[in-house]
C-alpha positions as CSV (number, residue, x, y, z in Angstrom):
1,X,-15.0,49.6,77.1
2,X,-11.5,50.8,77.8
3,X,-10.4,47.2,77.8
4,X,-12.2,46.3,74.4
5,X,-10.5,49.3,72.9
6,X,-7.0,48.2,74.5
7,X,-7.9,44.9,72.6
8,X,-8.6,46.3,69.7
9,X,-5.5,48.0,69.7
10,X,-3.3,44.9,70.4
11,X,-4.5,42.7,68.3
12,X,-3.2,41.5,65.2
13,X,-5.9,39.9,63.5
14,X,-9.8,41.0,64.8
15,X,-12.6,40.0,63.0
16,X,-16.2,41.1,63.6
17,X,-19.1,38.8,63.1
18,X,-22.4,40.8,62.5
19,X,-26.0,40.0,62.9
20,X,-29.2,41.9,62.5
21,X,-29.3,44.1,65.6
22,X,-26.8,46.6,64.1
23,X,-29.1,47.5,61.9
24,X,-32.2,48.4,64.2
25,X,-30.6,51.9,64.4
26,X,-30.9,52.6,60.5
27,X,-34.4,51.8,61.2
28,X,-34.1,48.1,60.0
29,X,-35.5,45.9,61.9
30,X,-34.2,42.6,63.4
31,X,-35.7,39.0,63.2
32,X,-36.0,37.8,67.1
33,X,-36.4,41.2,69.1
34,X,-39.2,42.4,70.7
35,X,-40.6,44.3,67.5
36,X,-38.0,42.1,65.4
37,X,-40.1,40.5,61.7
38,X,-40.5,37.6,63.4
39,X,-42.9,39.1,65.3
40,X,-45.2,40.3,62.2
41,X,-44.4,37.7,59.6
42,X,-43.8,33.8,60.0
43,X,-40.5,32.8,60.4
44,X,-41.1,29.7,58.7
45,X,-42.7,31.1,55.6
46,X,-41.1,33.9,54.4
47,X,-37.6,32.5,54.1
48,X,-38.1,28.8,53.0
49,X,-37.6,27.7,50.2
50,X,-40.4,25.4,49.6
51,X,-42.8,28.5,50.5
52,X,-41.0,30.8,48.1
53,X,-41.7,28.4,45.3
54,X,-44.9,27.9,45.5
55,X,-46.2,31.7,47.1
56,X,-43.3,34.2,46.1
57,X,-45.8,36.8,46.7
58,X,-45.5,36.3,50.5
59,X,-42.3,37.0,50.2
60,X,-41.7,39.5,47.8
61,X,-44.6,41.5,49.3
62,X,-43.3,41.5,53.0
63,X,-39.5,42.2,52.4
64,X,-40.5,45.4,50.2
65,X,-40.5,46.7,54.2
66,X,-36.8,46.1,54.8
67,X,-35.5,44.7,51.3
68,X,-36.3,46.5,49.0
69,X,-36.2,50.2,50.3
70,X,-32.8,49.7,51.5
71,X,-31.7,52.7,49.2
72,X,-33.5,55.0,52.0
73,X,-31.7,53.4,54.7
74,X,-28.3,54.7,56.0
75,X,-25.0,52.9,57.6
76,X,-25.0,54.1,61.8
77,X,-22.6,54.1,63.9
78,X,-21.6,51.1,64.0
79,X,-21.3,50.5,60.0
80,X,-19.3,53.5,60.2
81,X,-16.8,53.0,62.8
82,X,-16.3,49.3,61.5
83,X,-15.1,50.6,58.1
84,X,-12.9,53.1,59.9
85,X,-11.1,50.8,61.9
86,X,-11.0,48.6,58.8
87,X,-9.0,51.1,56.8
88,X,-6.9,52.2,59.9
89,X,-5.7,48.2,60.1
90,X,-7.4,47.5,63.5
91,X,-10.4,45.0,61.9
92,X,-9.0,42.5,59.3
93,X,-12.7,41.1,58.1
94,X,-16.2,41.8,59.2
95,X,-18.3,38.6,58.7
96,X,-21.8,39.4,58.3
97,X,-25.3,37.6,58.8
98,X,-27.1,40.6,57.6
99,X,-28.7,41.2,54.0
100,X,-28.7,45.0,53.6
101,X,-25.6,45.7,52.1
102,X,-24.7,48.6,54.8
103,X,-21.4,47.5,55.4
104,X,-20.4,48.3,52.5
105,X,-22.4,51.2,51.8
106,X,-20.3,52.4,55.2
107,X,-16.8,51.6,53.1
108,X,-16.1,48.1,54.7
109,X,-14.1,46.2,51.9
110,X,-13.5,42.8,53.4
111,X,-17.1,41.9,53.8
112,X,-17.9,38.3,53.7
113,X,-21.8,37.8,53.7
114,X,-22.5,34.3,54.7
115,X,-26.3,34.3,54.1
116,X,-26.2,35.6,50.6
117,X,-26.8,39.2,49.2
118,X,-29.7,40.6,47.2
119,X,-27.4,42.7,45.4
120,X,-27.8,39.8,43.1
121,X,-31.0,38.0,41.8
122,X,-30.8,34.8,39.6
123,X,-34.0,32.9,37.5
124,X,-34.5,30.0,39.1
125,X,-35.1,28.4,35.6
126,X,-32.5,29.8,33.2
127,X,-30.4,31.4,35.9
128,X,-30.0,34.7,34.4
129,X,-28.8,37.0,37.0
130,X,-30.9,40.7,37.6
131,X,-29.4,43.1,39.7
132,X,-31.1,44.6,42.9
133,X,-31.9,47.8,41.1
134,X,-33.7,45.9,38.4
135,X,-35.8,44.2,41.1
136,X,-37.0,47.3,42.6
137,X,-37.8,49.1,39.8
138,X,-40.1,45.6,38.6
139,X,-41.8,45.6,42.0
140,X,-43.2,49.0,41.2
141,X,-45.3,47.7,38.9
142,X,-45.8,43.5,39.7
143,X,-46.4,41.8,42.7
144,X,-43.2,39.2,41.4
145,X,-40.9,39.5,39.1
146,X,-40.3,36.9,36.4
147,X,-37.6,36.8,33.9
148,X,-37.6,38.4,30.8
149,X,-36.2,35.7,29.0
150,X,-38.1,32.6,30.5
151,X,-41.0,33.7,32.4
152,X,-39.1,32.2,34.9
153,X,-39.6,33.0,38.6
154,X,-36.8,35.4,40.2
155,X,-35.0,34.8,43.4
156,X,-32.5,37.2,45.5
157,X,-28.9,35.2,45.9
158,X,-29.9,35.3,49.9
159,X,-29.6,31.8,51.5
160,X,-33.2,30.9,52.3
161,X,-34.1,27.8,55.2
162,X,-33.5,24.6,53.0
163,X,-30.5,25.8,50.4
164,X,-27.0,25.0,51.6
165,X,-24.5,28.5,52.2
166,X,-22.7,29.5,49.5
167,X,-19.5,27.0,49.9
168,X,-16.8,30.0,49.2
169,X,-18.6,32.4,51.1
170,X,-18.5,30.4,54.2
171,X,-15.0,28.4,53.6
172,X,-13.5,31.7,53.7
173,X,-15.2,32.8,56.8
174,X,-14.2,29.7,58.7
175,X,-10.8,30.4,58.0
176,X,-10.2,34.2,58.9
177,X,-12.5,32.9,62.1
178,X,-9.6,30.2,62.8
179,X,-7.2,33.0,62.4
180,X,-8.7,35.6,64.4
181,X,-6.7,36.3,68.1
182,X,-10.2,38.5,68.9
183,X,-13.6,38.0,67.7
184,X,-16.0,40.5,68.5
185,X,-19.8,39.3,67.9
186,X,-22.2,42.2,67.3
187,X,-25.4,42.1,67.4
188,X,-26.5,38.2,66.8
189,X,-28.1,36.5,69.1
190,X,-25.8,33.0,68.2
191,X,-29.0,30.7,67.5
192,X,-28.8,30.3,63.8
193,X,-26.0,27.7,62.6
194,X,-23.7,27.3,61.0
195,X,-23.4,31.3,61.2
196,X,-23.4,30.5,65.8
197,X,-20.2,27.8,65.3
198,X,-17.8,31.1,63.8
199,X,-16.8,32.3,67.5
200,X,-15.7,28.6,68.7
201,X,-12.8,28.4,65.8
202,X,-11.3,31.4,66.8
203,X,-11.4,30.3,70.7
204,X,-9.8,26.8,69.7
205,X,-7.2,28.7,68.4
206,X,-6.4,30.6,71.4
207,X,-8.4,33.7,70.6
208,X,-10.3,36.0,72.8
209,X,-14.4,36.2,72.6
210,X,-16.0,39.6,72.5
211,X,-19.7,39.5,72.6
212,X,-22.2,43.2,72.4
213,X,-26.0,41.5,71.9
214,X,-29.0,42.9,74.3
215,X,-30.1,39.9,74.7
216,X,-28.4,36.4,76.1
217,X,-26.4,33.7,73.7
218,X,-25.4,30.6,73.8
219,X,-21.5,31.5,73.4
220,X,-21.9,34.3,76.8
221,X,-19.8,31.7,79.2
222,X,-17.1,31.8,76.8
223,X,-16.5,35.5,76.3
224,X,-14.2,37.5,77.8
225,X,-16.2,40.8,77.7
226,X,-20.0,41.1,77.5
227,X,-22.0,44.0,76.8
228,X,-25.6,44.9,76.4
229,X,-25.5,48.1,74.6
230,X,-24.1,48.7,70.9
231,X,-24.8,52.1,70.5
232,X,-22.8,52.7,73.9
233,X,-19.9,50.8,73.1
234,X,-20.0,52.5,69.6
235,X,-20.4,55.8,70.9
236,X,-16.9,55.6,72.9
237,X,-15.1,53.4,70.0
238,X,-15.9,55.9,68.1
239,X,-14.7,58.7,69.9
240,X,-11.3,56.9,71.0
241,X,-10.3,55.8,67.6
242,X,-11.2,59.7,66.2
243,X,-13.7,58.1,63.2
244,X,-15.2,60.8,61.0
């Protein structure tokens, strides 16, 4: 961990590429884990498109468990210390696979969310946009919520198995990948592309591979420090860079 932080510290461009175990210690959990959603829903339901179209109920009615209660969920550690060393001038973007906006509830400002956001909700008809507050409040009292306009049927702006990613969103994170001398992957498991192909621009350009997952990936043989344990490496980040 003294060598990541010695990294850290020398580098000139470090970006951070986020995935869904961060967020198990705010009490979210992840998709492939042991007690991850994949687990309790179907993966290949309740984020495809086809399925939300024709039984948005499925998924409206299972992410009210880790959508749409995020206002009771809290940045960690993790969140916390990434925003520090953002503002400090040791991380220049955090790229994030995650939908529940805790980056920048933790203060991150360069926060490039490559599988959407539901910050934002659009008809799918007349493409009137609803913010997530507006949602929430509507699933207090209907099962889906439909526009008030239209009747048409509302959709959170997160990138669902059959839509392309957003072309800006992921443009951009291609090209601070490309520039990054050290790429730290945290918590993502590497499996779902494109998101998986970020880590292998920065390494054709010469940079270095930092990878902190419990579990295997695909990318392991490339990096040149491995860690299991998040909250451990957080824990001393933390503490060396003094974040409050």
């Amino acid at each position: 961990m003294h060598r990541l932080a010695e990294l850290l510290e020398s580098s000139k461009n470090c970006v951070f590429l986020s995935g869904a175990g961060i967020s198990t210690l705010s009490g979210i959990p992840d998709f492939r884990g042991s007690n991850g959603l994949y687990t309790k829903y179907d993966a290949n339901k309740i984020f495809d498109l086809e399925c939300f179209r024709s039984d948005p109920a499925y998924f409206y009615s299972h992410a009210l468990d880790f959508i749409y209660n995020l206002d009771s969920k809290e940045p960690n550690i993790i969140h916390n210390t990434l925003a520090s060393l953002e503002k400090e001038g040791f991380v220049k973007a955090v790229i994030t696979q995650n939908i529940d906006l805790l980056h920048q509830k933790a203060g991150s400002v360069n926060v490039i969310e490559i599988h959407g956001s539901p910050a934002n909700h659009r008809c799918l008809s007349c493409n009137r946009n609803y913010s997530y507050d507006e949602i929430c409040e509507t699933l207090k009292n209907e099962p889906v919520p439909h526009c008030s306009e239209c009747n048409g049927l509302i959709k959170p702006d997160i990138t669902f198995f059959g839509e392309m990613l957003d072309h800006d969103s992921f443009t951009k994170a291609v090209e601070v990948s490309s520039e990054a001398d050290l790429f730290v992957v945290i918590g993502s498991s590497l499996v779902v592309q494109p998101a998986a192909s970020l880590p292998l621009y920065s390494l054709e350009a010469g940079g270095k591979l930092v990878i902190i997952n419990n579990m295997p990936t695909p990318l392991d043989r490339y990096a040149f420090l491995k860690y299991d344990e998040l909250g451990k490496v957080f824990n001393y980040l933390s503490d060396r860079f003094k974040v409050r």
